[in-house]
TORDREN-462569 format. One line per field, with one value per residue (C-alpha): x, y, z; residue number from 1. Coordinates in steps of 0.5 Angstrom, whole numbers. Example, Ala and Ser with C-alpha at 12.3 -4.5 7.8 and 13.67 -1.06 7.14 Angstrom:
X = (25, 27)
Y = (-9, -2)
Z = (16, 14)
milum = (1, 2)
END
This chain:
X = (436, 429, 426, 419, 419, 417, 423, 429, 435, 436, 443, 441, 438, 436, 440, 436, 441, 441, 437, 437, 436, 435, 427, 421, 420, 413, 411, 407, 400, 399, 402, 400, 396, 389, 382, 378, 374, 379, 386, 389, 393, 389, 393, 394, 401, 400, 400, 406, 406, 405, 396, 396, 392, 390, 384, 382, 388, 386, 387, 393, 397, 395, 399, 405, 403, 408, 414, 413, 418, 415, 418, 420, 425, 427, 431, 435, 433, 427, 426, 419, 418, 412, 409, 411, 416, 423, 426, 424, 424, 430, 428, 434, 433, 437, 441, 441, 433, 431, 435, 434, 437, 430, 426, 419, 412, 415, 420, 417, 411, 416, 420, 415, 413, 420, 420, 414, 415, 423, 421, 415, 419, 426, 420, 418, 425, 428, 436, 436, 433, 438, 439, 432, 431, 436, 442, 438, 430, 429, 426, 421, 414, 413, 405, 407, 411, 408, 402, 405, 409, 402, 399, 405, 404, 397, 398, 404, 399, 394, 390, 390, 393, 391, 396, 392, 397, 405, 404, 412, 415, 414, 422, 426, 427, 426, 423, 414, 411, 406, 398, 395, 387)
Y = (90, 89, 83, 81, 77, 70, 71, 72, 69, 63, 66, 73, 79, 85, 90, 97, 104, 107, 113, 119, 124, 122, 121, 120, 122, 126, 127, 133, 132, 133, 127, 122, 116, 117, 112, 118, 118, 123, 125, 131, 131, 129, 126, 122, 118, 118, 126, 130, 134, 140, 137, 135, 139, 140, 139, 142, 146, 154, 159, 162, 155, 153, 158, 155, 148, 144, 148, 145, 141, 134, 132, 134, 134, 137, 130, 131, 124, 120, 113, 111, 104, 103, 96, 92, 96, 92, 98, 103, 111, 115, 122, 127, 134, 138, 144, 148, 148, 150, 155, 150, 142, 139, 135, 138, 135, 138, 134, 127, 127, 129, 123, 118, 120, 120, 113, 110, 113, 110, 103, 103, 105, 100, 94, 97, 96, 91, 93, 98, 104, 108, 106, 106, 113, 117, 114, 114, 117, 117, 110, 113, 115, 119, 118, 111, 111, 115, 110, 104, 108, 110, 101, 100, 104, 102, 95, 96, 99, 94, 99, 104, 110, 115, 118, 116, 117, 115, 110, 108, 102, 97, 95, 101, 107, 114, 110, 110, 106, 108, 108, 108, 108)
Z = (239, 243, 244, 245, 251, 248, 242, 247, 246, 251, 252, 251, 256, 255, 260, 261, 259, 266, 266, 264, 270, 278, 280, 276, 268, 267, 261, 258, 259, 251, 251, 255, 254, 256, 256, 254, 247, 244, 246, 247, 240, 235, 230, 223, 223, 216, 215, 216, 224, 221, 221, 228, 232, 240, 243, 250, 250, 252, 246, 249, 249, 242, 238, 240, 244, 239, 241, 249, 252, 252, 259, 266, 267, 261, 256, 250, 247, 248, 245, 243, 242, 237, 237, 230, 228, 228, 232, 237, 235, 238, 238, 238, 239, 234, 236, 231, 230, 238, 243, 248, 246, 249, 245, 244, 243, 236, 235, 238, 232, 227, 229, 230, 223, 220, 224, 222, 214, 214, 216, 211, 206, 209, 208, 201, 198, 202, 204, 197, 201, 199, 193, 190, 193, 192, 188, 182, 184, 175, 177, 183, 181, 188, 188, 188, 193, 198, 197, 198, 205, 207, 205, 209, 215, 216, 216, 220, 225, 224, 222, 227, 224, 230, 235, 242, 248, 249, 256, 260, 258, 264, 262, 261, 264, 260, 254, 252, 249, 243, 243, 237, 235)
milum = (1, 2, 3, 4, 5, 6, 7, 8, 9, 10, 11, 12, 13, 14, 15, 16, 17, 18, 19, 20, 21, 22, 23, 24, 25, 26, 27, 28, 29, 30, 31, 32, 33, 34, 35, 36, 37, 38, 39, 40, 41, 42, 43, 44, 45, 46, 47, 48, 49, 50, 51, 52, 53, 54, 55, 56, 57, 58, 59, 60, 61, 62, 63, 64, 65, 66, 67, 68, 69, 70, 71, 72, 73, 74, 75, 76, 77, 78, 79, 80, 81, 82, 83, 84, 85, 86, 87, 88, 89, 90, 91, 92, 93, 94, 95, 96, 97, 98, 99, 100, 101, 102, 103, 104, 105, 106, 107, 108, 109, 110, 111, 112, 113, 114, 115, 116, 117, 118, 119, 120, 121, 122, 123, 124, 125, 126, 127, 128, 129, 130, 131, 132, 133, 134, 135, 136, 137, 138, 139, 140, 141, 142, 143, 144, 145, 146, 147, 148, 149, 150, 151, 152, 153, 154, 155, 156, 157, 158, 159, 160, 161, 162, 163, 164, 165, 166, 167, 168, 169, 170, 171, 172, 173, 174, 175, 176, 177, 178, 179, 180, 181)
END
């Protein structure tokens, strides 16, 4: 687990995985953090992936921009750690949904919103997750649910729910840190 510097535990420290590739890790420019008015995805982590758009992409990018491998070198996982979420978002590339097991912009937005939605839901009902929303779904009222997941996300976010960048960790090899705006 990931301490915030303050919380370490006297006896304890963090020891960084080694990284994944030789040499330094670009990401994709769609993907970057940047001080500008508008970001390049223009996205609403509350909304599913499939809403996100790009801006300032030329047309003939646009028909596939989220297919794009989202390093270079090409990574087959990538954690993102999201500020006031009790664990960082591993994104792992499933085989069997590319032909190439490379993460994708795709495959980064899909679970940054599964990461955030699960741990909404993780502070909703406590440790019955699994219990409460699949064992007996007779006692779910999905509008319910899905405004209380999206209640919680927004305060987990303080607020801010738009995607504004991924900046690297100052800490750890090959991991982001997410912006939000």
């Amino acid at each position: 687990m990931i301490y915030p510097p303050h919380t370490l535990p006297l006896y304890g420290r963090i020891i960084p995985l080694p990284a994944q590739t030789e040499g330094e890790v670009y990401l994709h420019p769609a993907l970057k953090h940047a001080p500008t008015p508008t970001p390049v995805i223009i996205y609403n982590l509350l909304d599913h992936p499939h809403n996100a758009v790009v801006n300032n992409l030329q047309p003939s990018h646009l028909h596939d921009w989220a297919e794009e491998t989202a390093t270079y070198p090409a990574l087959s996982d990538i954690t993102i750690h999201v500020p006031n979420l009790d664990r960082p978002i591993v994104v792992n590339v499933l085989e069997h949904q590319h032909r190439y097991p490379v993460v994708t912009l795709n495959d980064i937005l899909m679970a940054v919103y599964r990461g955030l939605r699960i741990e909404a839901v993780q502070r909703i009902c406590g440790g019955r997750m699994i219990e409460v929303l699949w064992e007996d779904p007779r006692h779910v009222h999905p509008e319910q649910v899905e405004d209380d997941v999206r209640r919680v996300i927004t305060h987990m976010l303080g607020g801010r729910i738009f995607w504004d960048g991924l900046v690297p960790s100052r800490r750890e090899c090959d991991v982001w840190t997410l912006h939000v705006r």
